[in-house]
PDB file of N, CA, C, O and CB in Angstrom:
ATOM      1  N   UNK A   1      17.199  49.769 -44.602  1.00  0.00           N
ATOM      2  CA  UNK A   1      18.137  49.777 -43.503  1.00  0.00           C
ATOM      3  C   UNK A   1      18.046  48.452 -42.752  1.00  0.00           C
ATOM      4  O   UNK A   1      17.033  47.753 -42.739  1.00  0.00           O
ATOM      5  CB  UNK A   1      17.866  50.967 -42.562  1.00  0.00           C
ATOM      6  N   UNK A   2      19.389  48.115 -42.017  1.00  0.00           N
ATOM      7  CA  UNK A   2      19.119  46.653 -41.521  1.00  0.00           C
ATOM      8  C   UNK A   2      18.548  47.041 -40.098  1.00  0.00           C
ATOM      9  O   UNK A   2      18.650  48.105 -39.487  1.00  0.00           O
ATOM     10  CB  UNK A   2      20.598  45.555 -41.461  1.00  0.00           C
ATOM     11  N   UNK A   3      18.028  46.070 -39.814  1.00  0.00           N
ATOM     12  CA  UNK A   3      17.424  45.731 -38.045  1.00  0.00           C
ATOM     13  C   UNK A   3      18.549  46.004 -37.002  1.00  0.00           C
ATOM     14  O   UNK A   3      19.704  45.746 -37.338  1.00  0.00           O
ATOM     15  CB  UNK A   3      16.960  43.864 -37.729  1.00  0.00           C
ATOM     16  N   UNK A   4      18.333  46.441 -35.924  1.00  0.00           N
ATOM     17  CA  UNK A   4      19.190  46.598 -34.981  1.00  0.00           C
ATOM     18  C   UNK A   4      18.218  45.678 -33.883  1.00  0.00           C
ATOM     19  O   UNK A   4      16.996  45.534 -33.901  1.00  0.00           O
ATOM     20  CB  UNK A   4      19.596  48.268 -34.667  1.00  0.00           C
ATOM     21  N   UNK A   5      19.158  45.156 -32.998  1.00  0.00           N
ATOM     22  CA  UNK A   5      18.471  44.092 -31.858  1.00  0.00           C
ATOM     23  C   UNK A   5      18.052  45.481 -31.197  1.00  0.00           C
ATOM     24  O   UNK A   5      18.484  46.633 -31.248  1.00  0.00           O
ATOM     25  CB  UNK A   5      19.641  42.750 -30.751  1.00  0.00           C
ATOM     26  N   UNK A   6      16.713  44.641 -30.372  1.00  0.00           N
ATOM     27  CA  UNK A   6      15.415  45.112 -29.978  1.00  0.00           C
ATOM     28  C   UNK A   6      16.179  45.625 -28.328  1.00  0.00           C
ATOM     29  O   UNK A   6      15.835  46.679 -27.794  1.00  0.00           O
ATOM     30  CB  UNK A   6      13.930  43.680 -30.049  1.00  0.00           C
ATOM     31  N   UNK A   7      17.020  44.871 -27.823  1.00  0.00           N
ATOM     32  CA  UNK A   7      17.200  44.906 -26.556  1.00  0.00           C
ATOM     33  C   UNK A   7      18.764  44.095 -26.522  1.00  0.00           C
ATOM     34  O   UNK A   7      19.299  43.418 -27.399  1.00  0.00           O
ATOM     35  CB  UNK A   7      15.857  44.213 -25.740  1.00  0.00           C
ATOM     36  N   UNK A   8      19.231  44.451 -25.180  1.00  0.00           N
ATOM     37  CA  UNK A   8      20.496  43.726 -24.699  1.00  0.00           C
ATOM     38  C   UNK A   8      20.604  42.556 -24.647  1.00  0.00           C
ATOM     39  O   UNK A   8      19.505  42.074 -24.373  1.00  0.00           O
ATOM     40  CB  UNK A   8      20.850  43.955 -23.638  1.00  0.00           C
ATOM     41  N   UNK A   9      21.687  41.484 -24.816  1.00  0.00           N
ATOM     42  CA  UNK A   9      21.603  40.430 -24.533  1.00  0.00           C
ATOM     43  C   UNK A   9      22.977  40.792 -23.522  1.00  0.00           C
ATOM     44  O   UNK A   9      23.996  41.446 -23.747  1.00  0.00           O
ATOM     45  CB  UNK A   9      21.492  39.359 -25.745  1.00  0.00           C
ATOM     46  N   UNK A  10      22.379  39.870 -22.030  1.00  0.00           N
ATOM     47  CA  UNK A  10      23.744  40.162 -21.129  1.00  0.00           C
ATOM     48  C   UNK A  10      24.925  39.368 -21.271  1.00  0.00           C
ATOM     49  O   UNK A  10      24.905  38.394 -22.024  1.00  0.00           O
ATOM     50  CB  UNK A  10      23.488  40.024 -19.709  1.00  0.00           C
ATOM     51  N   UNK A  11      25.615  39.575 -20.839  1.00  0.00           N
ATOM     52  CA  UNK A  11      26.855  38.507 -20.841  1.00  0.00           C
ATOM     53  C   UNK A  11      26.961  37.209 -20.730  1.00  0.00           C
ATOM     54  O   UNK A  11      27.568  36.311 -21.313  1.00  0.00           O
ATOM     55  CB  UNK A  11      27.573  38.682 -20.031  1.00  0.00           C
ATOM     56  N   UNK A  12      26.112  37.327 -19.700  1.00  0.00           N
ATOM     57  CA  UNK A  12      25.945  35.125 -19.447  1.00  0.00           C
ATOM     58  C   UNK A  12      25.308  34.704 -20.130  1.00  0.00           C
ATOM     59  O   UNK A  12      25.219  33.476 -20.151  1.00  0.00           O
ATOM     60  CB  UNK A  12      25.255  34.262 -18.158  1.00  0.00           C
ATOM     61  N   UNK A  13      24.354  35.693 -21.257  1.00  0.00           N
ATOM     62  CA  UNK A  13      23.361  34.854 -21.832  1.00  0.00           C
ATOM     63  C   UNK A  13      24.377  34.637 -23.164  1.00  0.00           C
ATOM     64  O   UNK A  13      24.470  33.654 -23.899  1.00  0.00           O
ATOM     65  CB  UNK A  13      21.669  35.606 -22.060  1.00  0.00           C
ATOM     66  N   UNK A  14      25.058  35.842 -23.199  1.00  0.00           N
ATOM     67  CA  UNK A  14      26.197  35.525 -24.732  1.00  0.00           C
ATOM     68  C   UNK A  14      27.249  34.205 -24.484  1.00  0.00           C
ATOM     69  O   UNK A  14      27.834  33.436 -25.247  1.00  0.00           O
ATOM     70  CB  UNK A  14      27.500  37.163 -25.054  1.00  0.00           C
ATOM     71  N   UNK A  15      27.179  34.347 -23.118  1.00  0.00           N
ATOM     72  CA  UNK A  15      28.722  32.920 -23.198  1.00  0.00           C
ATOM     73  C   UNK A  15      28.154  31.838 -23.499  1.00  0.00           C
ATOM     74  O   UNK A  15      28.700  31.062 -24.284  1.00  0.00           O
ATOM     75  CB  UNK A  15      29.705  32.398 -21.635  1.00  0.00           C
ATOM     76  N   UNK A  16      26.470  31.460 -22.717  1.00  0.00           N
ATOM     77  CA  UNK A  16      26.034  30.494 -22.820  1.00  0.00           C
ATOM     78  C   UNK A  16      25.769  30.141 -24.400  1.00  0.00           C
ATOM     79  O   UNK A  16      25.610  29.075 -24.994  1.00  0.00           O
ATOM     80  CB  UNK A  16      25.062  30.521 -21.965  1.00  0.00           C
ATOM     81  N   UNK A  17      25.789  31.394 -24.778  1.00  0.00           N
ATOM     82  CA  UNK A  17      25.478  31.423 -26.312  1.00  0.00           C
ATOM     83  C   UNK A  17      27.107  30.618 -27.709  1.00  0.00           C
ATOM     84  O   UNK A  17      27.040  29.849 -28.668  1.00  0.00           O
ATOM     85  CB  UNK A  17      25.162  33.583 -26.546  1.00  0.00           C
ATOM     86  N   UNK A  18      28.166  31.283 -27.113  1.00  0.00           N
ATOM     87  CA  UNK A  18      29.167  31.004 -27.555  1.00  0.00           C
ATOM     88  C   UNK A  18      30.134  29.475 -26.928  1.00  0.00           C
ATOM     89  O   UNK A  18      31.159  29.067 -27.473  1.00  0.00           O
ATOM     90  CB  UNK A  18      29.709  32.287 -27.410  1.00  0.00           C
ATOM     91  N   UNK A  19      29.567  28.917 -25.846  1.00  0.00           N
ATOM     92  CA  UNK A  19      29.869  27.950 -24.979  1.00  0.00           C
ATOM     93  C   UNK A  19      29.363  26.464 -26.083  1.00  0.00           C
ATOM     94  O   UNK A  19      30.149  25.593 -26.455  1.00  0.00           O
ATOM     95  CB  UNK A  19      28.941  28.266 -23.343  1.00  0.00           C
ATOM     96  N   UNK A  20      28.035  26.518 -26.384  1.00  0.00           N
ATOM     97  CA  UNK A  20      27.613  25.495 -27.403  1.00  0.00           C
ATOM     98  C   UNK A  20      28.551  25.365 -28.967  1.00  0.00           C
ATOM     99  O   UNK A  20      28.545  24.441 -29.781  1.00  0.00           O
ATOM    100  CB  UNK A  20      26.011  25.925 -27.727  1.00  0.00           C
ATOM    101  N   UNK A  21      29.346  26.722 -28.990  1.00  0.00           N
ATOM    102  CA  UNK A  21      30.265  26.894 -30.281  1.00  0.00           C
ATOM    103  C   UNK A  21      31.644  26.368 -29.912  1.00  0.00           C
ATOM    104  O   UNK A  21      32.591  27.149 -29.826  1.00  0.00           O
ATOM    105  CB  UNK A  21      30.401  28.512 -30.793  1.00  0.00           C
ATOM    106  N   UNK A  22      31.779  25.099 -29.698  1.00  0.00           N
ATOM    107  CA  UNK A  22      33.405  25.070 -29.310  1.00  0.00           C
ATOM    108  C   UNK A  22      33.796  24.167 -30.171  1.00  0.00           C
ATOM    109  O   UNK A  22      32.929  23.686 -30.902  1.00  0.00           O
ATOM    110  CB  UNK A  22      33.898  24.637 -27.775  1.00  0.00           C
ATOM    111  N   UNK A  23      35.393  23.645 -30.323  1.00  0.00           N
ATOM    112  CA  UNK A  23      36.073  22.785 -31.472  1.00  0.00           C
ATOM    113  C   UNK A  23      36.188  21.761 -30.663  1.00  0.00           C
ATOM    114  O   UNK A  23      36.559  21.835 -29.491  1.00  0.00           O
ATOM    115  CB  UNK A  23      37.487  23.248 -32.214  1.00  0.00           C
ATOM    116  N   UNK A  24      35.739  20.329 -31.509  1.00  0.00           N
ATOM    117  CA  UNK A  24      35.758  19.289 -31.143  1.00  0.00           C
ATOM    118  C   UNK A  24      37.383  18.431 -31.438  1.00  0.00           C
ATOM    119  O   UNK A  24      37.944  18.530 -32.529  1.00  0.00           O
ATOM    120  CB  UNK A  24      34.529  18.813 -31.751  1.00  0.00           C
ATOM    121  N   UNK A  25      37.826  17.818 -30.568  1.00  0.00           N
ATOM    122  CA  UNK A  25      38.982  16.875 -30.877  1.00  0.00           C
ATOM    123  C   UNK A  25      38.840  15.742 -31.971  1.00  0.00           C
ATOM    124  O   UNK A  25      38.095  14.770 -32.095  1.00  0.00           O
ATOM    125  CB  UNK A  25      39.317  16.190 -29.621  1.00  0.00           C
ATOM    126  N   UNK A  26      39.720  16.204 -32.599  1.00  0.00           N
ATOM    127  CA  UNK A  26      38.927  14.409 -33.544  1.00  0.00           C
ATOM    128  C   UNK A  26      39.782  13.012 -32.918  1.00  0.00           C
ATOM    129  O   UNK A  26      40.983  12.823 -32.727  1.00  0.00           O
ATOM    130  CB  UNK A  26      39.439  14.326 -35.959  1.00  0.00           C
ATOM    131  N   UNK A  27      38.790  12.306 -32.741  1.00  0.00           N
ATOM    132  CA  UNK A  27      39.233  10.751 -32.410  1.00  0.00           C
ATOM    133  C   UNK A  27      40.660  10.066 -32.965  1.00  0.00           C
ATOM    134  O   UNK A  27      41.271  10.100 -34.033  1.00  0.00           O
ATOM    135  CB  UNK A  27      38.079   9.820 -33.036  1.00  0.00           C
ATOM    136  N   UNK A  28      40.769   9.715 -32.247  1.00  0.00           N
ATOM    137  CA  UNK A  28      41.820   8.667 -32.931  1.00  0.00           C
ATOM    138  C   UNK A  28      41.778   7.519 -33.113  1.00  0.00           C
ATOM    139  O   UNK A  28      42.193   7.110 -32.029  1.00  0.00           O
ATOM    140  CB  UNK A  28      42.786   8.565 -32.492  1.00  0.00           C
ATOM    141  N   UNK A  29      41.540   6.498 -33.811  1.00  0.00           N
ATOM    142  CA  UNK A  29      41.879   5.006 -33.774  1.00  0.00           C
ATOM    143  C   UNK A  29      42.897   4.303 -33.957  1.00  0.00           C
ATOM    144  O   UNK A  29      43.610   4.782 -34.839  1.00  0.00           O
ATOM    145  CB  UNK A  29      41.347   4.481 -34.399  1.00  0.00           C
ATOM    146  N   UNK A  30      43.173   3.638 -33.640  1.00  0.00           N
ATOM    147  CA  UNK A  30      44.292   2.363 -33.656  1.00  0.00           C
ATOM    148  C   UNK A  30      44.621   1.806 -35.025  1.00  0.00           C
ATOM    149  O   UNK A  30      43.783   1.631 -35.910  1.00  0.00           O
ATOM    150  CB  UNK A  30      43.737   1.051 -32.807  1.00  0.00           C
ATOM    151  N   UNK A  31      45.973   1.530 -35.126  1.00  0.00           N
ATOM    152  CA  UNK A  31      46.599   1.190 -36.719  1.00  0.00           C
ATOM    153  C   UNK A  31      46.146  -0.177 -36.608  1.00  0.00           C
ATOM    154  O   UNK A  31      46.511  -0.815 -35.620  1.00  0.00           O
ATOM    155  CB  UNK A  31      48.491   1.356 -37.095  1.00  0.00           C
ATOM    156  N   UNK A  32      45.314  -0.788 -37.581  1.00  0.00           N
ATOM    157  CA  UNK A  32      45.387  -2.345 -37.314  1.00  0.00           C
ATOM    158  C   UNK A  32      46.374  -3.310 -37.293  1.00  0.00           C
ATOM    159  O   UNK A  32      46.363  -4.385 -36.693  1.00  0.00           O
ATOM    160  CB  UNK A  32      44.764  -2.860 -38.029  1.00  0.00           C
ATOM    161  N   UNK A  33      47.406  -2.734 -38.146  1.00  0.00           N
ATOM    162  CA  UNK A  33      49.033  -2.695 -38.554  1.00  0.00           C
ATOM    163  C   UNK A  33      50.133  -2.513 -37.557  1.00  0.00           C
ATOM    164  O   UNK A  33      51.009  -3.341 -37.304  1.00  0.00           O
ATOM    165  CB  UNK A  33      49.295  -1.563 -39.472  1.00  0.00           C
ATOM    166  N   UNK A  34      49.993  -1.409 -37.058  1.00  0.00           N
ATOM    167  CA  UNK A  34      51.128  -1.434 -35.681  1.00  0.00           C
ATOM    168  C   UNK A  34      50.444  -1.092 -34.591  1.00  0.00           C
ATOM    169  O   UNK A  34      50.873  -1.455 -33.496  1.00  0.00           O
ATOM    170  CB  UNK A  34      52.432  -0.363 -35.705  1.00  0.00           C
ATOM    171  N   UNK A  35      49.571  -0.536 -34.662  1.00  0.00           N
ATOM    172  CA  UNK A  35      48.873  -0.020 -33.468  1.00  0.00           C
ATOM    173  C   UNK A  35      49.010   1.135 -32.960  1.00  0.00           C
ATOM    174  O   UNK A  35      48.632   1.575 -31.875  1.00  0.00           O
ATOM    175  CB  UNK A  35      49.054  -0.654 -32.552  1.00  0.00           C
ATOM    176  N   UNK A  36      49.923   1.903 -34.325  1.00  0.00           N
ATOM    177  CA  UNK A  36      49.498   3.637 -33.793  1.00  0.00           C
ATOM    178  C   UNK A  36      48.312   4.079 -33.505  1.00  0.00           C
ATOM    179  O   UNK A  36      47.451   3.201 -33.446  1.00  0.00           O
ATOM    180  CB  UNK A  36      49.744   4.680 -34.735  1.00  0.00           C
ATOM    181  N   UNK A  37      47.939   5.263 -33.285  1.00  0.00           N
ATOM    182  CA  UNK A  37      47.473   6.583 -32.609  1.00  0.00           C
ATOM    183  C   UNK A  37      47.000   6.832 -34.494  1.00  0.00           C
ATOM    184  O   UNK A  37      47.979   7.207 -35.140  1.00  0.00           O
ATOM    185  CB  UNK A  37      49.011   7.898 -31.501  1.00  0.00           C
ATOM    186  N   UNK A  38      46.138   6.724 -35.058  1.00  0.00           N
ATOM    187  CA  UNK A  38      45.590   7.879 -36.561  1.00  0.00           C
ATOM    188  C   UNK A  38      44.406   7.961 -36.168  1.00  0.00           C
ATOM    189  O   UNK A  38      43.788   7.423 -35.249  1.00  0.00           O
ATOM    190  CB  UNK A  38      45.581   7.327 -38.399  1.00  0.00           C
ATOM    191  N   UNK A  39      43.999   9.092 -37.385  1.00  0.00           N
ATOM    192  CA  UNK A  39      42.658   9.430 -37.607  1.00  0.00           C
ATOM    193  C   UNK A  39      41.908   8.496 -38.377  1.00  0.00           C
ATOM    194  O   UNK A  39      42.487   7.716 -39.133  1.00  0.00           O
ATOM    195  CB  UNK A  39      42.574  10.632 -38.193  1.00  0.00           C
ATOM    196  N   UNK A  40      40.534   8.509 -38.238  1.00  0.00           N
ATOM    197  CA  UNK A  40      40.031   7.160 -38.962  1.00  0.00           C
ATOM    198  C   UNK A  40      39.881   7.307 -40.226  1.00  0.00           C
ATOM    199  O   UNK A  40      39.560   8.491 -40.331  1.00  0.00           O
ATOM    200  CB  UNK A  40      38.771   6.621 -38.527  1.00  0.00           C
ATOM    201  N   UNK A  41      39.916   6.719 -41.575  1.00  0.00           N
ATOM    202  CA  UNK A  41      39.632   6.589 -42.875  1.00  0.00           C
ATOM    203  C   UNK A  41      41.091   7.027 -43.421  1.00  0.00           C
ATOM    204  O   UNK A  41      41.029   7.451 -44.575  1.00  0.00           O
ATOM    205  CB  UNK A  41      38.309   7.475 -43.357  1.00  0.00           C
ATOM    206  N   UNK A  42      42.457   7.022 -42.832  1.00  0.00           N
ATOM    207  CA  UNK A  42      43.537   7.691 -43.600  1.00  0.00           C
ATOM    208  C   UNK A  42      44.379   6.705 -43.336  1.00  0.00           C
ATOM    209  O   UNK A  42      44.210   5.802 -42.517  1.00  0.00           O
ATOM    210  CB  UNK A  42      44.033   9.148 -43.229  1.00  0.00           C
ATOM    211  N   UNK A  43      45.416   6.903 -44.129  1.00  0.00           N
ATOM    212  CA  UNK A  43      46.346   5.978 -44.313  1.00  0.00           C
ATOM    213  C   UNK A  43      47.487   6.233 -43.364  1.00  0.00           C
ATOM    214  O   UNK A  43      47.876   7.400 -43.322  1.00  0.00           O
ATOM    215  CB  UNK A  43      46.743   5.952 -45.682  1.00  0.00           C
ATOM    216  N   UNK A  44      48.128   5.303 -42.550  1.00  0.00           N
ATOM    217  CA  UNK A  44      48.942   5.334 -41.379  1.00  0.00           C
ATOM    218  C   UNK A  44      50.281   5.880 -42.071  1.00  0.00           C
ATOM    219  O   UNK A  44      50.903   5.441 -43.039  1.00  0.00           O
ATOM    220  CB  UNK A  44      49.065   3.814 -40.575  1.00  0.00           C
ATOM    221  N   UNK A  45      50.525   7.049 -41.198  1.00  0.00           N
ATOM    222  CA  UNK A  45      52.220   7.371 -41.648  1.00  0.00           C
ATOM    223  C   UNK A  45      53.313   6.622 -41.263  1.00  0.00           C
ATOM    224  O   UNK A  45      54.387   6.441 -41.838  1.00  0.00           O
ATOM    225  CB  UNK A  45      52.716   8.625 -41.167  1.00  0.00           C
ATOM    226  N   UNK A  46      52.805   6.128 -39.995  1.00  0.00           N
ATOM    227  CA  UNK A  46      54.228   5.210 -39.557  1.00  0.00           C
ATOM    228  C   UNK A  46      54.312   3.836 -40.615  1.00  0.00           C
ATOM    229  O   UNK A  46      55.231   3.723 -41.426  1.00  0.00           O
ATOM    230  CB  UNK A  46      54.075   4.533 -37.642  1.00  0.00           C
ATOM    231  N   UNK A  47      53.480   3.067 -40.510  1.00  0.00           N
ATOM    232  CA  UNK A  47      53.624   1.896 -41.542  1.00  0.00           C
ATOM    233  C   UNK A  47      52.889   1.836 -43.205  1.00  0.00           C
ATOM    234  O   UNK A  47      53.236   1.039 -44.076  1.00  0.00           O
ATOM    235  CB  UNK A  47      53.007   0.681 -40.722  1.00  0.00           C
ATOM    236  N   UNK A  48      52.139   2.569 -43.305  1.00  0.00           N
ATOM    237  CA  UNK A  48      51.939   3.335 -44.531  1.00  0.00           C
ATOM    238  C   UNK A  48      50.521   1.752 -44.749  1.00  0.00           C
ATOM    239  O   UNK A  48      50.282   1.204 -45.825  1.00  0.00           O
ATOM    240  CB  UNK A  48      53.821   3.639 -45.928  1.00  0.00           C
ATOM    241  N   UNK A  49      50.087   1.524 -43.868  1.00  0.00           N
ATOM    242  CA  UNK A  49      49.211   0.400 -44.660  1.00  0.00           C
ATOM    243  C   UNK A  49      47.627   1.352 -44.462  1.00  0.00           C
ATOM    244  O   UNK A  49      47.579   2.256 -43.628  1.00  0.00           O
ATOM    245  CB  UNK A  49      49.260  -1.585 -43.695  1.00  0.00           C
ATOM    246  N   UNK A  50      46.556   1.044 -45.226  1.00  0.00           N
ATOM    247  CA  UNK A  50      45.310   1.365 -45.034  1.00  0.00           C
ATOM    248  C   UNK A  50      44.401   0.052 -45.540  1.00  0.00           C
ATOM    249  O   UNK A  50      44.358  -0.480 -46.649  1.00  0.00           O
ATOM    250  CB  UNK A  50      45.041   2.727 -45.775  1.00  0.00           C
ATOM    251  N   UNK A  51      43.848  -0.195 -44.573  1.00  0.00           N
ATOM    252  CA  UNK A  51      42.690  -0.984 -44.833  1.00  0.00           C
ATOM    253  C   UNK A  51      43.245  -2.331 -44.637  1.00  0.00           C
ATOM    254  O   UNK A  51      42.559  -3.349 -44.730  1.00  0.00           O
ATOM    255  CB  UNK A  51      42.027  -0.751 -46.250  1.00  0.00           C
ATOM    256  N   UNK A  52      44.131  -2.322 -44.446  1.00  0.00           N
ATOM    257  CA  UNK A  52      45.363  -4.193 -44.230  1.00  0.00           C
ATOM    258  C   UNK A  52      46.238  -4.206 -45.471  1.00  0.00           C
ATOM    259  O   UNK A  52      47.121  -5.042 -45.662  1.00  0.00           O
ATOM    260  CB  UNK A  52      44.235  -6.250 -44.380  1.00  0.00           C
ATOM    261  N   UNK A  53      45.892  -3.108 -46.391  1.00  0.00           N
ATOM    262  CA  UNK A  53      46.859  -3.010 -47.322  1.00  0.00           C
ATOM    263  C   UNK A  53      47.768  -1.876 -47.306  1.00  0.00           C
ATOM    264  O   UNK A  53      47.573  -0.698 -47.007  1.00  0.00           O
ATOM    265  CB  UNK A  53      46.301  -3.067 -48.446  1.00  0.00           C
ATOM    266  N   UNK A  54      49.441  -2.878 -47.936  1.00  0.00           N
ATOM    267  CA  UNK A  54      50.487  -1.825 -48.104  1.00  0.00           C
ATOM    268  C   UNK A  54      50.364  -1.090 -48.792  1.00  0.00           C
ATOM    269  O   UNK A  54      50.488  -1.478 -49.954  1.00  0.00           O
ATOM    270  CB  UNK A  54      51.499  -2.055 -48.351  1.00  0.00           C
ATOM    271  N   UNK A  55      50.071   0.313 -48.605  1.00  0.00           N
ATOM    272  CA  UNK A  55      49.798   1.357 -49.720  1.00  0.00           C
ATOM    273  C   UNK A  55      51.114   1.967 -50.277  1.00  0.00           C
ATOM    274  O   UNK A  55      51.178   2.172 -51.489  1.00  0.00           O
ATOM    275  CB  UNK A  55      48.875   2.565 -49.153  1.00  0.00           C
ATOM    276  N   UNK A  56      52.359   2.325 -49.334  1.00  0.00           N
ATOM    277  CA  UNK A  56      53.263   3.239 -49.635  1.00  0.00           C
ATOM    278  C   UNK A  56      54.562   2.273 -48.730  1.00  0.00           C
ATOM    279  O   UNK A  56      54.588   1.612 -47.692  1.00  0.00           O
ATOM    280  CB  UNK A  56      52.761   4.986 -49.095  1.00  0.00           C
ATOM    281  N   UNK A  57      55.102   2.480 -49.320  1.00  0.00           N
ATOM    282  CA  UNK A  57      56.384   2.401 -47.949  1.00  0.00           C
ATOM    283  C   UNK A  57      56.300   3.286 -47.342  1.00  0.00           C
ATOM    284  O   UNK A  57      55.726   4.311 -47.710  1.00  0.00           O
ATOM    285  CB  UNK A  57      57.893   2.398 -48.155  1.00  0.00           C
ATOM    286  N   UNK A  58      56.995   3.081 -45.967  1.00  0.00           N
ATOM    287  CA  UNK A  58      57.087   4.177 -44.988  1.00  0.00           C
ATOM    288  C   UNK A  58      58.986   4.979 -45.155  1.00  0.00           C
ATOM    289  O   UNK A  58      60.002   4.302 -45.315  1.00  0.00           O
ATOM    290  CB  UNK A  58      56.676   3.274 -43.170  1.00  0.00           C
ATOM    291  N   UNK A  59      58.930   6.585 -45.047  1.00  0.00           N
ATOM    292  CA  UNK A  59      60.194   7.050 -45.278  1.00  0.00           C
ATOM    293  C   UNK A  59      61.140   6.833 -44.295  1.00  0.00           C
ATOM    294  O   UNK A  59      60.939   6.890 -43.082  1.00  0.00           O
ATOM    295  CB  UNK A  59      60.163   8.282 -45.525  1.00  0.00           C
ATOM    296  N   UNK A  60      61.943   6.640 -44.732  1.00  0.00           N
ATOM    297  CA  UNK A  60      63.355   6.296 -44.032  1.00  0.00           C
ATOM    298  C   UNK A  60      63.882   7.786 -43.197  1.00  0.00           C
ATOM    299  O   UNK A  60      63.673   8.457 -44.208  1.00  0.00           O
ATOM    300  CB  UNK A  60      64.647   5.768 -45.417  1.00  0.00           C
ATOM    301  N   UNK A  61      64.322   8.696 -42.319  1.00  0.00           N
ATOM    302  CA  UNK A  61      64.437   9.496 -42.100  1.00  0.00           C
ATOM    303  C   UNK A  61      65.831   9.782 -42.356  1.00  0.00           C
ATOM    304  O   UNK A  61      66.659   8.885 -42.194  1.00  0.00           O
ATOM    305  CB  UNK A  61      63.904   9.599 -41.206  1.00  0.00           C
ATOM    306  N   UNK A  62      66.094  10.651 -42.645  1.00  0.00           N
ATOM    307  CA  UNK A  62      67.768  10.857 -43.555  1.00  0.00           C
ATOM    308  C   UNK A  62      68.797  10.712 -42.477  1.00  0.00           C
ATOM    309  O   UNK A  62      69.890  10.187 -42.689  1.00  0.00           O
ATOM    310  CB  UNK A  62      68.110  12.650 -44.390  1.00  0.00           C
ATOM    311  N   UNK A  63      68.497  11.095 -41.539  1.00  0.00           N
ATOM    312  CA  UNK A  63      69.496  10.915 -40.743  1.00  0.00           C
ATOM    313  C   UNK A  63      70.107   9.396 -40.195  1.00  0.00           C
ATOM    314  O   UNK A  63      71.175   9.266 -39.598  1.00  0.00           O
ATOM    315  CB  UNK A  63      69.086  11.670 -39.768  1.00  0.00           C
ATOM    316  N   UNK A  64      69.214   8.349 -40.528  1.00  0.00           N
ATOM    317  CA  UNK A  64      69.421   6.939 -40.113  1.00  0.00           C
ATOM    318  C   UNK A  64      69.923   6.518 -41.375  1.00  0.00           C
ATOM    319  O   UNK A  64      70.835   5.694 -41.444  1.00  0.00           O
ATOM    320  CB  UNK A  64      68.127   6.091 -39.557  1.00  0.00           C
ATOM    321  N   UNK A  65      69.220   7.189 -42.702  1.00  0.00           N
ATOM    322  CA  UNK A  65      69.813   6.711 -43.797  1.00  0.00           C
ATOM    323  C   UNK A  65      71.117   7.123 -44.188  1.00  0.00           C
ATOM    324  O   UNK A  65      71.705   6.734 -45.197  1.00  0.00           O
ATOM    325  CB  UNK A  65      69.072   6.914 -44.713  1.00  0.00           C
ATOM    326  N   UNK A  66      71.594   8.031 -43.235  1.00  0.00           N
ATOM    327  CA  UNK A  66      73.212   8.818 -43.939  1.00  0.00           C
ATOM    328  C   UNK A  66      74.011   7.496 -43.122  1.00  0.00           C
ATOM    329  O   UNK A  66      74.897   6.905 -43.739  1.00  0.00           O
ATOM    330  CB  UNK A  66      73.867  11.079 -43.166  1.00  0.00           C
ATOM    331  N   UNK A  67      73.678   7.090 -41.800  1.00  0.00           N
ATOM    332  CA  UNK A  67      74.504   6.212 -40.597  1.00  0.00           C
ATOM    333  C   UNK A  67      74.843   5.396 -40.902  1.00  0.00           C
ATOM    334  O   UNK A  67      75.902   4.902 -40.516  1.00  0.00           O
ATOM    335  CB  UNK A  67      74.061   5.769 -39.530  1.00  0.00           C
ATOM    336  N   UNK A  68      73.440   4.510 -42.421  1.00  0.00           N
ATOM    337  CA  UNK A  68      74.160   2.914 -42.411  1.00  0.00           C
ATOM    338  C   UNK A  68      74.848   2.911 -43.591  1.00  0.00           C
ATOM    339  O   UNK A  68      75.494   1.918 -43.926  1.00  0.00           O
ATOM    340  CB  UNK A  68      73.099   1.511 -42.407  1.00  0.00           C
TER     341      UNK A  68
END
């Protein structure tokens, strides 16, 4: 049979308990390229470069592409 706790744990001692368990924001760094807002080690969506290199073009959004 499994163990059952010995005694209560009260409430403040559980929050304090669940308080150390929280989700961290992840950072953002700067595009070296344009100077967006990304996450570090990924390749920029707005200008598509990683590392100083052009990896991808960046997409045209259809609606600018139907205009010209």
């Amino acid at each position: 049979m499994p163990q059952e706790p010995k005694k209560r744990h009260s409430r403040q001692r559980q929050g304090k308990r669940r308080a150390a368990i929280r989700l961290k924001s992840k950072d953002g760094v700067s595009c070296p390229n344009c100077n967006a807002i990304i996450t570090s080690h990924t390749l920029c969506r707005i200008c598509g470069y990683y590392d100083g290199k052009k990896i991808v073009s960046p997409k045209i959004k259809e609606k600018e592409k139907s205009s010209k």
